[in-house]
DSSP file (Angstrom, degrees, kcal/mol; ACC not computed):
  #  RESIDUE AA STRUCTURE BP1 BP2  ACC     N-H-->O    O-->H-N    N-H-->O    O-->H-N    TCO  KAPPA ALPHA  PHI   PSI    X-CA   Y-CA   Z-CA
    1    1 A X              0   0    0      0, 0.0     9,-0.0     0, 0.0    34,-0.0   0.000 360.0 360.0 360.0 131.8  -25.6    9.8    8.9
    2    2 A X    >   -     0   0    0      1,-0.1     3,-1.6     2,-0.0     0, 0.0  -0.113 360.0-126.3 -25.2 117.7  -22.8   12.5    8.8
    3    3 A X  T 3  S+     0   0    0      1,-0.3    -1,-0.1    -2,-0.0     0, 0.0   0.884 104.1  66.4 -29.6 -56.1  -23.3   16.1    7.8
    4    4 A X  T 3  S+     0   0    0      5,-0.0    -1,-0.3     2,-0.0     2,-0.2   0.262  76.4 111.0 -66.8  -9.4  -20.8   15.7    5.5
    5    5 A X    <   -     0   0    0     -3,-1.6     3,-0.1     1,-0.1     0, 0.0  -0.517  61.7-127.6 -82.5 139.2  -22.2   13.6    3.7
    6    6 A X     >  -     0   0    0     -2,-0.2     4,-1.1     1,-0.1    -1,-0.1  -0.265  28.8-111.7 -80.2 164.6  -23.4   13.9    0.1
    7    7 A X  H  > S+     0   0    0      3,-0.1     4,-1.2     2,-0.1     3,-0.5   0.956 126.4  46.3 -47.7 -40.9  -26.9   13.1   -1.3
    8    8 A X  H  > S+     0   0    0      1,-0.2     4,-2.8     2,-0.2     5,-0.4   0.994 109.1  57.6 -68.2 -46.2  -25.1   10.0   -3.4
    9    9 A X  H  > S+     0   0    0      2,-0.2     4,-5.7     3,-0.1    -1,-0.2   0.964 112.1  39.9 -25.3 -53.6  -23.4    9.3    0.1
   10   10 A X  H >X S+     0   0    0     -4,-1.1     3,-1.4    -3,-0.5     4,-0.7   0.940 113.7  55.7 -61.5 -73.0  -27.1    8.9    1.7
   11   11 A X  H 3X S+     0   0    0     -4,-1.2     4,-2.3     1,-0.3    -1,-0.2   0.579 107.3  43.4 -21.6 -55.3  -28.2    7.2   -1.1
   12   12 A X  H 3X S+     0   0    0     -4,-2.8     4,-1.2    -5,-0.2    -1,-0.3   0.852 113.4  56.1 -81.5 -15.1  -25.7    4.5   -1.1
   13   13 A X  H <X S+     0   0    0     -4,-5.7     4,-1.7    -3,-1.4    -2,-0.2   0.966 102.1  47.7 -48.4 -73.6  -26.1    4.2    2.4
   14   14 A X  H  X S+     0   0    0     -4,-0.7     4,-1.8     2,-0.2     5,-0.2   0.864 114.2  62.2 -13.8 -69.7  -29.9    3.6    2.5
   15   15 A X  H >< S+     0   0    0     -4,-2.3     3,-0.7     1,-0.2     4,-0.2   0.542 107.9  38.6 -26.9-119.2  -28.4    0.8   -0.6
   16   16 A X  H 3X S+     0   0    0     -4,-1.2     4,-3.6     1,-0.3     5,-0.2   0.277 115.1  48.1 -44.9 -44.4  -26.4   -1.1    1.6
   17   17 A X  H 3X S+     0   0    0     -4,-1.7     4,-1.4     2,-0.3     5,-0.3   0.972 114.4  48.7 -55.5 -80.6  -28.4   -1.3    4.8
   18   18 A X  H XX S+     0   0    0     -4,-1.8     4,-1.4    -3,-0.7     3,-0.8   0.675 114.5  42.1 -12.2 -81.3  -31.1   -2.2    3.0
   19   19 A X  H >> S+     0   0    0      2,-0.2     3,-1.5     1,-0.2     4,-1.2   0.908 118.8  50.3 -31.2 -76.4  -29.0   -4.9    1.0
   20   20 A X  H 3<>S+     0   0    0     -4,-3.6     5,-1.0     1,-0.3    -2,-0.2   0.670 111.0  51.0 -57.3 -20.1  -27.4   -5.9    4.6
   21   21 A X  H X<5S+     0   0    0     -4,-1.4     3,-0.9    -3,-0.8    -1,-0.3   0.752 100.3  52.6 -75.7 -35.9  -30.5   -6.1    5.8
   22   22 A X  H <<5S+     0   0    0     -3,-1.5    -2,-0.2    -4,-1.4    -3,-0.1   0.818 107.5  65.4 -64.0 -31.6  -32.2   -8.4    3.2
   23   23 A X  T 3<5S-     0   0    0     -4,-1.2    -1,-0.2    -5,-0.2    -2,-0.2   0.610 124.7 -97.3 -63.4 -20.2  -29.0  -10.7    4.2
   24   24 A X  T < 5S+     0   0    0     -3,-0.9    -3,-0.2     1,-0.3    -4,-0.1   0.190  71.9 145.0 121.0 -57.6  -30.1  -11.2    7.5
   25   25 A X      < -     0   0    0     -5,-1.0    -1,-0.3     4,-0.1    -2,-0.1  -0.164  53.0-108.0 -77.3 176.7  -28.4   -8.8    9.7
   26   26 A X    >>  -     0   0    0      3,-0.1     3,-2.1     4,-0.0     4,-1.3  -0.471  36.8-105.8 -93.1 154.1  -29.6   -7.1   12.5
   27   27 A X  H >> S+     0   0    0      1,-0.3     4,-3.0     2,-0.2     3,-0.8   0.841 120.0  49.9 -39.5 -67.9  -30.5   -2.8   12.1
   28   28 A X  H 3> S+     0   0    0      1,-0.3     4,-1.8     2,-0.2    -1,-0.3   0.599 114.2  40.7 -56.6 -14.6  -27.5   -1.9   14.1
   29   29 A X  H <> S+     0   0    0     -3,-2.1     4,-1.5     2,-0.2    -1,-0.3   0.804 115.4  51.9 -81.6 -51.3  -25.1   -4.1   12.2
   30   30 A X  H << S+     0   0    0     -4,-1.3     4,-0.4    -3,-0.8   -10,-0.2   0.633 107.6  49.4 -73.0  -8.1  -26.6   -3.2    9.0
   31   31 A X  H >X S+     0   0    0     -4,-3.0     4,-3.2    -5,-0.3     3,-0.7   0.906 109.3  56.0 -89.3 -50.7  -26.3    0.4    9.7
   32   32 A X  H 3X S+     0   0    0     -4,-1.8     4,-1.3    -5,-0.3     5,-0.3   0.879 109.7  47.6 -41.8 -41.2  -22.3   -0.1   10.8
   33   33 A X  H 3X S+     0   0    0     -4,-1.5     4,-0.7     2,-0.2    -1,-0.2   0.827 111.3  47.2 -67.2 -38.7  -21.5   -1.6    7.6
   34   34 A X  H <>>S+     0   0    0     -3,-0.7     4,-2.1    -4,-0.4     5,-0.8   0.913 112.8  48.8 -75.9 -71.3  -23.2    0.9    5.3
   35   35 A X  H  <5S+     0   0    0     -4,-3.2    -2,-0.2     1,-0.3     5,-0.2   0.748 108.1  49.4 -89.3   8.9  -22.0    3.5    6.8
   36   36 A X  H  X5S+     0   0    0     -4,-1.3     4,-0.9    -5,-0.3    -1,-0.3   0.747 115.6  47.8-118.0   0.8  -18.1    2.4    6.9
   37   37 A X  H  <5S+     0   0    0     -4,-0.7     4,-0.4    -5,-0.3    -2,-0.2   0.877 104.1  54.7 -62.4 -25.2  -18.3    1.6    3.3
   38   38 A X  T  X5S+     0   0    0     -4,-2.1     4,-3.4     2,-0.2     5,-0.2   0.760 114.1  44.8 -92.8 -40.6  -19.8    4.5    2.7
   39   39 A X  H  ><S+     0   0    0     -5,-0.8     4,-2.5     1,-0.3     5,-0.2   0.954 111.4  52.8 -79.7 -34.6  -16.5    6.2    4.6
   40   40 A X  H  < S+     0   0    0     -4,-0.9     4,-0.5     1,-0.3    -1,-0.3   0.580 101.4  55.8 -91.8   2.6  -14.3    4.3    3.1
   41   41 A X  H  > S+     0   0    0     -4,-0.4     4,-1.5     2,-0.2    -1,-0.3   0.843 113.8  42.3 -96.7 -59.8  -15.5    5.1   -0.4
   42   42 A X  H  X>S+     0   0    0     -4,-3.4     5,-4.9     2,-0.2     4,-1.2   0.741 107.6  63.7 -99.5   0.2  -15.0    8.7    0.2
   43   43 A X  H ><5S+     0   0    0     -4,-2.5     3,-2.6    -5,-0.2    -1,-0.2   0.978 107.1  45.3 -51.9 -78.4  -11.7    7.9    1.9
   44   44 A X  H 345S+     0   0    0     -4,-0.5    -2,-0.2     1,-0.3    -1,-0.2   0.707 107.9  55.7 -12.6 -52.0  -10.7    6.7   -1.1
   45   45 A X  H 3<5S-     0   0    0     -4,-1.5    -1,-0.3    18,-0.1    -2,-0.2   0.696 108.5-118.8 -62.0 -31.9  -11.9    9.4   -3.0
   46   46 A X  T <<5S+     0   0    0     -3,-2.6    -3,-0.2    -4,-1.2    -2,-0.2   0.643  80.0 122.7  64.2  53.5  -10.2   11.5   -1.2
   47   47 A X      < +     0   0    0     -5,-4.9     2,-1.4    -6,-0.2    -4,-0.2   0.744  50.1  93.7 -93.5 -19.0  -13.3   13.5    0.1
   48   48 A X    >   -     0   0    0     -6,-1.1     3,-1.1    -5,-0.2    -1,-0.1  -0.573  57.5-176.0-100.0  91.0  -12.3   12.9    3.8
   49   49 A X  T 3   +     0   0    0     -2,-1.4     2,-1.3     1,-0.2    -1,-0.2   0.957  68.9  59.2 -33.5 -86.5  -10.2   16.3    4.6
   50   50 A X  T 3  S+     0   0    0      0, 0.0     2,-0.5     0, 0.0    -1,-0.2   0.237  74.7 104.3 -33.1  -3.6   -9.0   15.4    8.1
   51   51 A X    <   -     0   0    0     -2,-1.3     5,-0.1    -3,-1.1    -3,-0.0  -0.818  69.9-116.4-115.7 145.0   -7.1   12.3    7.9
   52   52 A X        -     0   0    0     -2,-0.5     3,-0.2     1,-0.1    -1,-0.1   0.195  25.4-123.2 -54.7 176.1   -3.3   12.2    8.1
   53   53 A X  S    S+     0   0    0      1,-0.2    -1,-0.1     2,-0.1    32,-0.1   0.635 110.5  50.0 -98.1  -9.3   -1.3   11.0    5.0
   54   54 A X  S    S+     0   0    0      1,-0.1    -1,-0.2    28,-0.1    -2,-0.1   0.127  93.9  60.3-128.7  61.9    0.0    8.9    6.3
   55   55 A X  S    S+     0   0    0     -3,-0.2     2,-0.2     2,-0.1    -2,-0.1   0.302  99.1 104.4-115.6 -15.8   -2.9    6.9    8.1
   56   56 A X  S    S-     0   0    0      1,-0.2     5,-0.1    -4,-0.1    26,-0.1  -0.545  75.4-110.6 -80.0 139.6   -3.8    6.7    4.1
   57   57 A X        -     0   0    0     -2,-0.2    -1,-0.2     1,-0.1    -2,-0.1   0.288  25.2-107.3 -42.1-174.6   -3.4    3.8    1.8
   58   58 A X  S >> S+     0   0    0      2,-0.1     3,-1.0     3,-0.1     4,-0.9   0.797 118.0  46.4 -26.4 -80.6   -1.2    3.4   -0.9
   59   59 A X  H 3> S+     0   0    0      1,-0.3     4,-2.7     2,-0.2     5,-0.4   0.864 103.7  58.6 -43.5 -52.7   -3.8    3.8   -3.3
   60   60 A X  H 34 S+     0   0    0      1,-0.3     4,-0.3     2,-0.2    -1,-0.3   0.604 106.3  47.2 -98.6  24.3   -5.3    6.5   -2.0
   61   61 A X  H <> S+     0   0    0     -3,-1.0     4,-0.7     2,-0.2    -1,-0.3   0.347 106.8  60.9 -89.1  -5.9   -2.2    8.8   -2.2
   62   62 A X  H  < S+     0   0    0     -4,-0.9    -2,-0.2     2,-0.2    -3,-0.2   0.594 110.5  38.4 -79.5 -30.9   -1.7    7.6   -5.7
   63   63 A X  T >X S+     0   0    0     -4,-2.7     3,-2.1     2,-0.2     4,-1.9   0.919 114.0  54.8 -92.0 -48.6   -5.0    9.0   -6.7
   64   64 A X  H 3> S+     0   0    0     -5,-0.4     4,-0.5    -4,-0.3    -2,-0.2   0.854 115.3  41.0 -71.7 -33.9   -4.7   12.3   -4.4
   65   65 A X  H 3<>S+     0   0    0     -4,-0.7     5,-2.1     1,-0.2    -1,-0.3   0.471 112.7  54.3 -98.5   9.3   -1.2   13.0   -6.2
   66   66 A X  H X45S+     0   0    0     -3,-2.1     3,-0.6     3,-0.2    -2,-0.2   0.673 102.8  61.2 -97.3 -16.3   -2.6   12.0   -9.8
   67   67 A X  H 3<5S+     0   0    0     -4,-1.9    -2,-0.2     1,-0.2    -3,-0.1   0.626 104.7  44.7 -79.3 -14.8   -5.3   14.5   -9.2
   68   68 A X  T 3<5S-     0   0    0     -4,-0.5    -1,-0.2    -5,-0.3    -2,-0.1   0.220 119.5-110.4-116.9  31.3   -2.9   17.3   -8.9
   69   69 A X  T < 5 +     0   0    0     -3,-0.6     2,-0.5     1,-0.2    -3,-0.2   0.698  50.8 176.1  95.5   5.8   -1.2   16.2  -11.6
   70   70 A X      < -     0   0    0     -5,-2.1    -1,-0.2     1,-0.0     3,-0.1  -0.550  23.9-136.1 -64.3 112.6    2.0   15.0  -10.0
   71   71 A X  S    S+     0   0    0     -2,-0.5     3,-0.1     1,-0.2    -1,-0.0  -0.343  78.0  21.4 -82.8 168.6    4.4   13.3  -12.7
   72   72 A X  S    S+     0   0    0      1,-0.2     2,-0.2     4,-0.0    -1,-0.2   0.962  78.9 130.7  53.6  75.8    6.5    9.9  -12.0
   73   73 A X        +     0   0    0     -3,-0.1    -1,-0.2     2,-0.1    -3,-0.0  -0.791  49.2  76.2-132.5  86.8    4.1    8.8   -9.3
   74   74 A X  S    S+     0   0    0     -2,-0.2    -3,-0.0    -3,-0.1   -12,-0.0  -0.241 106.0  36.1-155.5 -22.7    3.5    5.2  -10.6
   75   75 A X  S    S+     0   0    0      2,-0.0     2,-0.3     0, 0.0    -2,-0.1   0.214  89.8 105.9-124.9  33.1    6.9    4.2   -9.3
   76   76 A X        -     0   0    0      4,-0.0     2,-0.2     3,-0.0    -3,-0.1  -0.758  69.3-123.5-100.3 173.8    7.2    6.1   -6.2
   77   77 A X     >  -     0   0    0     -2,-0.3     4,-1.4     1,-0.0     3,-0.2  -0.298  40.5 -95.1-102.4 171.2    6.7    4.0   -2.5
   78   78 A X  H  > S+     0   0    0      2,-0.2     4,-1.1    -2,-0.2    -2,-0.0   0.771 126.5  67.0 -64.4 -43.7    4.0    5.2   -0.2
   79   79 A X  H  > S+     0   0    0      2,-0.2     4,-0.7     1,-0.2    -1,-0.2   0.813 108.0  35.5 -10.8 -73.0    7.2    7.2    1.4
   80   80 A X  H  > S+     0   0    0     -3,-0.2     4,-2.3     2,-0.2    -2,-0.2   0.718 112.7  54.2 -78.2 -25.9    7.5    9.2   -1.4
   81   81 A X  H  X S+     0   0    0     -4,-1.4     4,-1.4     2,-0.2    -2,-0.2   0.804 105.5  58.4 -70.0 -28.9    4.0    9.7   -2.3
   82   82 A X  H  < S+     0   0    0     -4,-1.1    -2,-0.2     2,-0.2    -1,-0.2   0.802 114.4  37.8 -25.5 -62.2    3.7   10.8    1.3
   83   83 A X  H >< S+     0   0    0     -4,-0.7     3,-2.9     2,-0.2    -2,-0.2   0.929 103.6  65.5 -71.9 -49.1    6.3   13.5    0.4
   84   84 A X  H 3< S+     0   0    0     -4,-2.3    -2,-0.2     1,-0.3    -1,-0.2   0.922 109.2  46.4 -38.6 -53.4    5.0   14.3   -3.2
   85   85 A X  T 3<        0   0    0     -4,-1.4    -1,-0.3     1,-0.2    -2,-0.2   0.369 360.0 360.0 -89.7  -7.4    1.9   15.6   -1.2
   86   86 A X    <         0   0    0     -3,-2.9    -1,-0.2    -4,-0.0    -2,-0.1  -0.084 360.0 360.0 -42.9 360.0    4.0   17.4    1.2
């Protein structure tokens, strides 16, 4: 697991391996799975510093510029949200 990582990070890892594991797959599979949900929840979140903006969803530049509060971001394009964040 990543440094970087929170307890609730670990936590839902351990979850999901666990869970992927009860399913049937094998450790290494169930450990790959856990831990890119696990990234991709704090992608999302917009915990993950290092990644471009625009290698980022939609989505998760619509939450990163509603968290500072940017107005008339519900009808800008991925383009402009891109920019907003600029």
């Amino acid at each position: 697991m990543p440094e970087a990582w929170s307890d609730r990070d670990e936590r839902q890892y351990e979850h999901i391996k666990e869970s992927e594991l009860s399913w049937g797959e094998p450790g290494e599979r169930a450990e790959e799975i856990a831990a890119r949900t696990v990234n991709k929840h704090r992608r999302q979140e917009g915990r993950t510093p290092n990644t471009q903006l625009s290698d980022l969803t939609r989505d998760e530049l619509y939450n990163r510029v509603r968290e500072k509060g940017i107005r008339g971001r519900s009808g800008m394009s991925k383009a402009e949200l891109v920019a907003a964040l600029s």
